[in-house]
C-alpha positions as a Markdown table, in Angstrom:
| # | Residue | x | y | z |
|---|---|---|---|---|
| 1 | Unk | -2.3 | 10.6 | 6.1 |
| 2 | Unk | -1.9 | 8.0 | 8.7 |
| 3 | Unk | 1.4 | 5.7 | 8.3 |
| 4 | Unk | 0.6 | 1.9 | 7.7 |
| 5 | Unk | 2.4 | 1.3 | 11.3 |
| 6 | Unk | -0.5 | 3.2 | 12.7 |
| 7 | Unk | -3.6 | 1.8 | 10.9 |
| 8 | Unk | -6.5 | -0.5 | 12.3 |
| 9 | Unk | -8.9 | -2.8 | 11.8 |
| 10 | Unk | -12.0 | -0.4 | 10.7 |
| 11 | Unk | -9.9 | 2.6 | 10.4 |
| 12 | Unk | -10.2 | 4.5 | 6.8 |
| 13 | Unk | -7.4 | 5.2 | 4.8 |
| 14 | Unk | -6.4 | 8.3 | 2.8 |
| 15 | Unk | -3.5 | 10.0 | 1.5 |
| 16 | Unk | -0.8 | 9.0 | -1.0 |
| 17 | Unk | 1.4 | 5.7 | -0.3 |
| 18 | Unk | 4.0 | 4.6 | -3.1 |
| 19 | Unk | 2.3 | 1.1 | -5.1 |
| 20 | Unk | 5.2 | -1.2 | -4.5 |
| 21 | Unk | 3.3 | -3.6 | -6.5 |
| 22 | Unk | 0.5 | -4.0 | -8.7 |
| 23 | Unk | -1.0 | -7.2 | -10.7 |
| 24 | Unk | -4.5 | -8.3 | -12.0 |
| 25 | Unk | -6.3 | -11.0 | -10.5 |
| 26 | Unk | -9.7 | -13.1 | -11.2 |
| 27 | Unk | -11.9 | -14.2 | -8.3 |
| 28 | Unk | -12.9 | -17.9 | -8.1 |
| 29 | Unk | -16.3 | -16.6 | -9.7 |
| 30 | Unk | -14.4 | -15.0 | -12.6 |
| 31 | Unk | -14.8 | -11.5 | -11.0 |
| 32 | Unk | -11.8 | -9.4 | -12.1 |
| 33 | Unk | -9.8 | -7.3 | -9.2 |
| 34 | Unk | -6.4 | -5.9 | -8.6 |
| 35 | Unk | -3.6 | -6.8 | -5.8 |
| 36 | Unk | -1.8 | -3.7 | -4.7 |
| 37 | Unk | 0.9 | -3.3 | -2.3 |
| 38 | Unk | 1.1 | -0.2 | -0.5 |
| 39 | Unk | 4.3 | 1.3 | 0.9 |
| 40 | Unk | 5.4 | 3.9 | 3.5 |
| 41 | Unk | 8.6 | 4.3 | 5.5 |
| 42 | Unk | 6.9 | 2.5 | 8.2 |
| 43 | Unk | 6.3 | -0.8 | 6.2 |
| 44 | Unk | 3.6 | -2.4 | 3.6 |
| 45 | Unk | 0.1 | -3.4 | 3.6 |
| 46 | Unk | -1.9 | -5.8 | 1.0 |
| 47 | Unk | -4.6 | -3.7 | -0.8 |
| 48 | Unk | -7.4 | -5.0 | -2.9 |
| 49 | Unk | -9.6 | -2.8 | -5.4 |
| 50 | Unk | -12.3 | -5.1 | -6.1 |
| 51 | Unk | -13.9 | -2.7 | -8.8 |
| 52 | Unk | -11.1 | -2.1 | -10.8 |
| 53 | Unk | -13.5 | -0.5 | -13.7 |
| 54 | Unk | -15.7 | 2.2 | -11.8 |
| 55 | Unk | -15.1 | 5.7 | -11.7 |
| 56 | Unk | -12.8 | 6.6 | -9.0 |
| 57 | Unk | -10.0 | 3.9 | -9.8 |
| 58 | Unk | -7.7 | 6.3 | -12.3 |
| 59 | Unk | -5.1 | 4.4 | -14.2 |
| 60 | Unk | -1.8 | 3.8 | -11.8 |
| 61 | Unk | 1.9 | 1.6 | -12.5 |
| 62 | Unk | 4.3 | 0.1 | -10.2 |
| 63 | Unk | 6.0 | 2.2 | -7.5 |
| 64 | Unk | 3.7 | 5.1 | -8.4 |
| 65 | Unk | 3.0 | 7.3 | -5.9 |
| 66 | Unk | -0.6 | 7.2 | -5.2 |
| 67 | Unk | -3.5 | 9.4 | -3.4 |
| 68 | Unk | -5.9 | 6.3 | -2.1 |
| 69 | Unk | -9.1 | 6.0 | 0.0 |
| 70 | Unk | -10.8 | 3.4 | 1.5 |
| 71 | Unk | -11.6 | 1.2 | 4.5 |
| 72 | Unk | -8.9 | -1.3 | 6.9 |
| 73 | Unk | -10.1 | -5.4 | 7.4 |
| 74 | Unk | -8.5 | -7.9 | 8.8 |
| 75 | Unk | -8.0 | -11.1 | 6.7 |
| 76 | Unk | -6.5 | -14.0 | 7.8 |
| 77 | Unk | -5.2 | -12.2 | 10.2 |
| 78 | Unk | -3.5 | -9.7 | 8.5 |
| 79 | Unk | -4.7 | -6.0 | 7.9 |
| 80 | Unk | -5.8 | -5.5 | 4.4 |
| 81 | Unk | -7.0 | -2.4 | 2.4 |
| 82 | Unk | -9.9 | -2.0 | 0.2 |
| 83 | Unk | -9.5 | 0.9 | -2.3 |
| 84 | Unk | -12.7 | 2.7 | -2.9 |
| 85 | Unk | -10.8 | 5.6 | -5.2 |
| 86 | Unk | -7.2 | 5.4 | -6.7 |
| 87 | Unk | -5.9 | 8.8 | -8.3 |
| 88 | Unk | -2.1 | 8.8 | -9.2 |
| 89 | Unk | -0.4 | 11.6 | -7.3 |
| 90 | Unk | 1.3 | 14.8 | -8.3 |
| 91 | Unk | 4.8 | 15.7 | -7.7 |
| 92 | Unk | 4.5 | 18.0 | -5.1 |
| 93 | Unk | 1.7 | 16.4 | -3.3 |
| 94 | Unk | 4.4 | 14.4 | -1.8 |
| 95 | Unk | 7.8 | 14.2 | -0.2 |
| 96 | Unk | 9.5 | 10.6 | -1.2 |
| 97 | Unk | 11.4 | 10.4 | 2.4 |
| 98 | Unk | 8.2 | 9.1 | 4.0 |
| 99 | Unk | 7.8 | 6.4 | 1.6 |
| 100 | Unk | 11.4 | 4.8 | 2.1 |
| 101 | Unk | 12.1 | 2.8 | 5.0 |
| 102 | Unk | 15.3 | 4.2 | 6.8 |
| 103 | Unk | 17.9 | 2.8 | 9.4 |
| 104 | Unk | 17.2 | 4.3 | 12.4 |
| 105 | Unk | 20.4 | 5.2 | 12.7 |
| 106 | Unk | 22.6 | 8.2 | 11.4 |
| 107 | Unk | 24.2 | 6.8 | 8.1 |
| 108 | Unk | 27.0 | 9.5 | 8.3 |
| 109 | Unk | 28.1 | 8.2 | 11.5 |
| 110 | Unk | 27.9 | 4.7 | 10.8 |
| 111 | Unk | 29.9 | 5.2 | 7.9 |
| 112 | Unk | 32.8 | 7.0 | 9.5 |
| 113 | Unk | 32.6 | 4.3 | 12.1 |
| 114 | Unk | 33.2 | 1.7 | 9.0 |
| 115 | Unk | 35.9 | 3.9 | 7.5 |
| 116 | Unk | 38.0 | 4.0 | 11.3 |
| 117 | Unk | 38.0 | 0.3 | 11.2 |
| 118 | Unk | 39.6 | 0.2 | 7.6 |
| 119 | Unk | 42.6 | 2.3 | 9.4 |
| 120 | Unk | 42.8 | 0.3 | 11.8 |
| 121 | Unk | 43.8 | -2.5 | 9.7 |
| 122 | Unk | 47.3 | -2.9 | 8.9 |
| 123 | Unk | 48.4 | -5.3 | 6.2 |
| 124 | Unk | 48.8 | -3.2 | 3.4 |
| 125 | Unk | 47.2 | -5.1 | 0.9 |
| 126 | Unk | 44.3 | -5.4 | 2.7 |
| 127 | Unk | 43.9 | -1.6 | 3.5 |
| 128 | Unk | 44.6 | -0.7 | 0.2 |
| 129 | Unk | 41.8 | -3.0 | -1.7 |
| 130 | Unk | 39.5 | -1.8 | 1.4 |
| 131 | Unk | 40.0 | 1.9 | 0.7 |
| 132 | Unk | 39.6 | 1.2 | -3.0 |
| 133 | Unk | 36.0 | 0.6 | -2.8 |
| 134 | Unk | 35.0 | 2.5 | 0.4 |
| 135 | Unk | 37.2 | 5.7 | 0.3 |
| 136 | Unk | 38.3 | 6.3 | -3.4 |
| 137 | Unk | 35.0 | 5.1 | -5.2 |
| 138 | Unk | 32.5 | 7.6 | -5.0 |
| 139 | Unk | 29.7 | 5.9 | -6.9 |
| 140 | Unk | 30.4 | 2.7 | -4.7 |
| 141 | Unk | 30.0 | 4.9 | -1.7 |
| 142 | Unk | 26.9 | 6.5 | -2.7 |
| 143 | Unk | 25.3 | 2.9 | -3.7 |
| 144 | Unk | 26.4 | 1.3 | -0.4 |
| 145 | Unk | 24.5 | 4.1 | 1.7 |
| 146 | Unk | 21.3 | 3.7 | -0.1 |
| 147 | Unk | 21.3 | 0.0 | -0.1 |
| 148 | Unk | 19.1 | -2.3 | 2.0 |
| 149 | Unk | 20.5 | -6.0 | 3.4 |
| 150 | Unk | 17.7 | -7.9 | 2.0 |
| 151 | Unk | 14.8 | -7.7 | -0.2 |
| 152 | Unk | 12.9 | -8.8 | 3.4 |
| 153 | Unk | 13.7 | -10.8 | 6.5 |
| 154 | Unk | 16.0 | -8.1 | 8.0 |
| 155 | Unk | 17.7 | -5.1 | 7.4 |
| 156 | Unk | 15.5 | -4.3 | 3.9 |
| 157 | Unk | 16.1 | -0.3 | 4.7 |
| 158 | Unk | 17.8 | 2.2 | 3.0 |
| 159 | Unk | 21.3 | 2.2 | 4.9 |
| 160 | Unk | 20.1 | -1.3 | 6.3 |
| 161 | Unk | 23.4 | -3.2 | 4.3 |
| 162 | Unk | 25.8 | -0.4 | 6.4 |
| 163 | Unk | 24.0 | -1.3 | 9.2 |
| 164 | Unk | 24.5 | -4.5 | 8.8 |
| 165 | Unk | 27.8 | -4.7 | 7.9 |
| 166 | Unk | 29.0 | -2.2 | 10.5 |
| 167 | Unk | 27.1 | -5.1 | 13.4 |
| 168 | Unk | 29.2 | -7.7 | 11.4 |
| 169 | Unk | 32.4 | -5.6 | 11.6 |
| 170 | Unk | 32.0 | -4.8 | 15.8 |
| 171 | Unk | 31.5 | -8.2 | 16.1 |
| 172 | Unk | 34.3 | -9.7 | 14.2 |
| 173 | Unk | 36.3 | -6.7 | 15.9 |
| 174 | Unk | 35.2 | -8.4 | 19.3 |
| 175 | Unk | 36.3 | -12.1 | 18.4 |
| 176 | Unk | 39.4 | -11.1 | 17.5 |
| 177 | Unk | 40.5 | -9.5 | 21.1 |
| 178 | Unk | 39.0 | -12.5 | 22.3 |
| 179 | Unk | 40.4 | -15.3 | 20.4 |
| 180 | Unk | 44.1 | -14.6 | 19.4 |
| 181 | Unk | 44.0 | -17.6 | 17.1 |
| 182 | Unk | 42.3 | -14.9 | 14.1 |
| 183 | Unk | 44.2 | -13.1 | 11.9 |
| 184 | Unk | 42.3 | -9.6 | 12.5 |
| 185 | Unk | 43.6 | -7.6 | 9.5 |
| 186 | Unk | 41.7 | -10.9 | 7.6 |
| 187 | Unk | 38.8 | -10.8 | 9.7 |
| 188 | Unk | 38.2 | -7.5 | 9.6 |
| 189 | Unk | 38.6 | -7.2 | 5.9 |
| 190 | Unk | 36.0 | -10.1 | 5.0 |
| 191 | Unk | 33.2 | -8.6 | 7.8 |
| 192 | Unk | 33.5 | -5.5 | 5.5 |
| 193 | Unk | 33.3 | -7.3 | 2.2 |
| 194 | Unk | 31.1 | -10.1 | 2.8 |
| 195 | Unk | 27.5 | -8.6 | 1.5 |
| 196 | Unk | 29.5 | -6.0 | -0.8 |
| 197 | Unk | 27.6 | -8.2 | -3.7 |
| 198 | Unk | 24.4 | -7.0 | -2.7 |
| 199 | Unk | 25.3 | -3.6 | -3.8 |
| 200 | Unk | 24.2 | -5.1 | -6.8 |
| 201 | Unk | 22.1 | -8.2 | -6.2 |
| 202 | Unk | 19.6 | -5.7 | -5.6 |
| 203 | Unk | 17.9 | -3.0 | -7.3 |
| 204 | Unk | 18.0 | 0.4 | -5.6 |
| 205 | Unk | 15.0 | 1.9 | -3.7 |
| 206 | Unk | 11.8 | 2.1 | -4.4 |
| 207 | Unk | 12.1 | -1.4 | -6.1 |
| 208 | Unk | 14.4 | -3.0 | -3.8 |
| 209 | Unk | 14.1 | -6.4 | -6.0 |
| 210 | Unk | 16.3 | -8.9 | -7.1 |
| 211 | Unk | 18.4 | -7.7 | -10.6 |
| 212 | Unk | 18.9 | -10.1 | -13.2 |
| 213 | Unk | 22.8 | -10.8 | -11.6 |
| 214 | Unk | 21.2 | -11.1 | -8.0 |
| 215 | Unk | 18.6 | -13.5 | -9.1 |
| 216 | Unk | 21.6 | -15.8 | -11.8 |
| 217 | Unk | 24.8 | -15.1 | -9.5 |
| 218 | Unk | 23.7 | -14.1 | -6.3 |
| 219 | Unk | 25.3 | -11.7 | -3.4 |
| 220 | Unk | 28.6 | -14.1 | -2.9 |
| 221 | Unk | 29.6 | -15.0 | -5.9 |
| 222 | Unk | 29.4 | -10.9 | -7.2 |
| 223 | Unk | 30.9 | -10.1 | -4.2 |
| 224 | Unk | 33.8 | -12.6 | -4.6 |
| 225 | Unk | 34.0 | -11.1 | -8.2 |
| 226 | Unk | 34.3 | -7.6 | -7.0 |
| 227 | Unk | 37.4 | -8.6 | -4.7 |
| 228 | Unk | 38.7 | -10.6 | -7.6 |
| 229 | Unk | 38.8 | -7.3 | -9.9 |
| 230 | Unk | 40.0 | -4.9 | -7.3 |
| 231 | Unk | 42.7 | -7.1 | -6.6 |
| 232 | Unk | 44.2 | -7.1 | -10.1 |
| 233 | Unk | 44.6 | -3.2 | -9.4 |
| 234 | Unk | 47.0 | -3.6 | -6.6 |
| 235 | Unk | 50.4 | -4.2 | -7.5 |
| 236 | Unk | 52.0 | -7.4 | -5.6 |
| 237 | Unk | 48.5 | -8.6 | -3.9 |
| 238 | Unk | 49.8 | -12.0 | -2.6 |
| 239 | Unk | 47.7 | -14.5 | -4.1 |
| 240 | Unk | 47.1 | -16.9 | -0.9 |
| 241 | Unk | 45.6 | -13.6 | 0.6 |
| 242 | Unk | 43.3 | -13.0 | -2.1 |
| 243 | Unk | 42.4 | -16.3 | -1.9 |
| 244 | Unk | 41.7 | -16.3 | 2.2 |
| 245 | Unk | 39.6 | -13.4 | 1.2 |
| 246 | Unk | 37.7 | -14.7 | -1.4 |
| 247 | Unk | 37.2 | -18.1 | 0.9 |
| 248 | Unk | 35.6 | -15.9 | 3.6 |
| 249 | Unk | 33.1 | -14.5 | 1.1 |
| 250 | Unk | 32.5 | -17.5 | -0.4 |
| 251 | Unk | 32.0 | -19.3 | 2.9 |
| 252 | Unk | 29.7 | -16.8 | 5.1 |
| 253 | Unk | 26.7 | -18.4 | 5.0 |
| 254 | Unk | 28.0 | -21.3 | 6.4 |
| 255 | Unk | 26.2 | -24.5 | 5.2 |
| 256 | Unk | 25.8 | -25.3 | 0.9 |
| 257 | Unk | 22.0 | -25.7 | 1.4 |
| 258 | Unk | 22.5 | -21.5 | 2.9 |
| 259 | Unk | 23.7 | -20.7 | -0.9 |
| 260 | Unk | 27.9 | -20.8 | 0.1 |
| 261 | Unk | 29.7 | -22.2 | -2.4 |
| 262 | Unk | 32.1 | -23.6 | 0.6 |
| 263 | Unk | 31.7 | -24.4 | 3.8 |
| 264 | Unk | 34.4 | -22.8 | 6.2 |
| 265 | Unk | 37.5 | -24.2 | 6.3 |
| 266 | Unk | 39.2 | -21.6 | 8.0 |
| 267 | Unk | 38.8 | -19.7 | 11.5 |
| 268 | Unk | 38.4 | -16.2 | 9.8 |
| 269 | Unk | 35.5 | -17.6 | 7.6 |
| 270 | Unk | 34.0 | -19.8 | 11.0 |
| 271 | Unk | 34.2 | -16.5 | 13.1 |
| 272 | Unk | 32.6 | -14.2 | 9.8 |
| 273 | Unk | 29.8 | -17.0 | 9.3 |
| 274 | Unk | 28.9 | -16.6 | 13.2 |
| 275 | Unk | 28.6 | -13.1 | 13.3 |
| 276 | Unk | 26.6 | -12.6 | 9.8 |
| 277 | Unk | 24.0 | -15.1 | 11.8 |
| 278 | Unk | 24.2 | -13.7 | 15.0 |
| 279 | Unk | 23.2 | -10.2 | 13.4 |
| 280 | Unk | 20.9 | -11.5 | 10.8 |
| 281 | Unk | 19.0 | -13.6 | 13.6 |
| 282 | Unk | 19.0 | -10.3 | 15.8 |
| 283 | Unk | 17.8 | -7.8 | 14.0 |
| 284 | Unk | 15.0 | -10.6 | 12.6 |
| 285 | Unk | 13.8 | -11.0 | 16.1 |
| 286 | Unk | 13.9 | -7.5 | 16.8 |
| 287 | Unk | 12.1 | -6.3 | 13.5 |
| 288 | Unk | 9.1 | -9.3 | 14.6 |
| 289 | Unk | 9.1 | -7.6 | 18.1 |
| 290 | Unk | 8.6 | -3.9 | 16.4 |
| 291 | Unk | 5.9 | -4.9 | 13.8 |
| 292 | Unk | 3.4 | -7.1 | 16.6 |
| 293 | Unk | 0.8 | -5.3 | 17.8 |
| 294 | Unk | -0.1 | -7.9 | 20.4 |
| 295 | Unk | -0.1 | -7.3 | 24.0 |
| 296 | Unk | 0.4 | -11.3 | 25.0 |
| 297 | Unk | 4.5 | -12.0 | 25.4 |
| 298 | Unk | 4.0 | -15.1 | 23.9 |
| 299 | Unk | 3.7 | -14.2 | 19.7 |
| 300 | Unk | 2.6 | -16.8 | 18.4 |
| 301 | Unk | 4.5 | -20.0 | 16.1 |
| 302 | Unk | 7.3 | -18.3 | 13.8 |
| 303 | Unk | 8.5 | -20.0 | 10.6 |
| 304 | Unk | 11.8 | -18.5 | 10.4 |
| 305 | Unk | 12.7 | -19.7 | 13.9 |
| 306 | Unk | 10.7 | -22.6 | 14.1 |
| 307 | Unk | 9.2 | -21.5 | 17.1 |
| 308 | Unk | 6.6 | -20.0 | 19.4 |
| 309 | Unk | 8.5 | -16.7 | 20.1 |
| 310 | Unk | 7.5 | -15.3 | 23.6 |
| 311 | Unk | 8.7 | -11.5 | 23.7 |
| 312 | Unk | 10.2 | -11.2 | 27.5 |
| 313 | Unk | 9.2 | -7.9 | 29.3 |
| 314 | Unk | 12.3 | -5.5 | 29.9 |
């Protein structure tokens, strides 16, 4: 099989991809047809089976893994599939590795990067509510490896919220040599915390979607909730600490219309809400440089940055 990073306009398709989504649709004639997203490691691509009743469309759910044929078009743009024959696939027939998409990075080593900068910090309370969640709780570990950053936008890999978070923490980490004004044990702490809610805002892979608390709560509030729980474990957690903390959390994403509950009213929570954007922005900008297949330097209007994005020649 090809991966969808490498296919083409008039290129044929075949091999088995992992249906991220399926749903029935109805032409503007009436005509019945099906929308199918198609996954790899390497991304998605929209699908169309446009005779859903013939003979070589077999009967296929959501985030099945699927053995497809059929020809690439470009719509609108965009690269589109139409499925000439749909089986669903054997176990066996498959490995699920190539249907995930992974950090490009080693998740061990990130990871034991993440765990030296808990050591490093030295308030007590704070090292101890750090190492309750990243060092003592296994199934917390386990989840936090495996979890993507975002449903889309950036970082939606497996190991993309470590990789995210460990870019917030070396940022933070930065700030605080170069601004002595920060309170670095605080810092530090809140760079390591501030997406822990999204541990369980969203489902794990292959569904990566929002979860019933993600789409009513949302990542700051759960995350807030998780510190607020841990703390009651901790014998003599000062309460105007927990409440910095929980401030930093709350406040990350800067502005009320960005879904914080506050806006920052502290230097810890400024410097936290700068580098979540700085990496956020980044990696957004980098994953739009990795997915063009255009040869001009200048991409084209982008909604996300409101701008024409021009892709400078290193």
């Amino acid at each position: 099989m090809k991966y969808i990073s490498e296919l083409r306009e008039g290129s044929r398709i075949a091999g088995v991809y992992l249906c991220k989504h399926r749903q029935s649709a109805v032409t503007k004639n009436g005509k019945p047809y099906e929308n199918v997203i198609l996954q790899d490691k390497t991304g998605t691509i929209d699908a169309k089976i446009w005779e859903p009743n013939s003979s070589g469309i077999d009967d296929f759910d959501n985030l099945d893994y699927i053995d497809v044929m059929g020809d690439v078009t470009l719509f609108a743009g965009a690269l589109q599939v139409s499925l000439k024959r749909v089986r669903r696939a054997d176990e066996g027939e498959y490995d699920p590795a190539d249907y995930l998409p992974v950090s490009k990075y080693d998740i061990e080593s990130m990871y034991k990067e993440l765990v030296d900068f808990i050591d490093s910090v030295k308030n007590p309370h704070l090292n101890a509510l750090l190492k309750k969640y990243y060092v003592e709780h296994e199934k917390f570990i386990k989840a936090f490896k495996f979890s993507s950053a975002a449903k889309s936008v950036h970082h939606g890999f497996v190991g993309g919220l470590l990789e995210h978070t460990l870019s917030v923490t070396r940022l933070c980490h930065y700030y605080a040599k170069a601004y002595p004004i920060l309170n670095r044990d605080l810092l530090i702490t809140a760079a390591i915390f501030h997406d822990i809610g999204k541990t369980k805002e969203l489902s794990a892979f292959p569904m990566n979607d929002y979860t019933d608390d993600g789409q009513l709560l949302g990542h700051i509030m759960i995350g807030a909730e998780m510190i607020h729980d841990a703390v009651r474990t901790i014998p003599g957690f000062p309460k105007t600490l927990e409440s910095e903390l929980k401030h930093c959390i709350l406040a990350h994403h800067g502005e009320l219309e960005y879904g914080s509950p506050k806006k920052p009213a502290m230097a810890e929570a400024l410097a936290l809400n700068l580098a979540d954007n700085t990496d956020a922005r980044m990696q957004t900008i980098t994953e739009l440089f990795e997915s063009t297949t255009e040869q001009s330097e200048w991409l084209g209007y982008n909604r996300l940055f409101e701008s024409n994005i021009r892709k400078t020649i290193i």
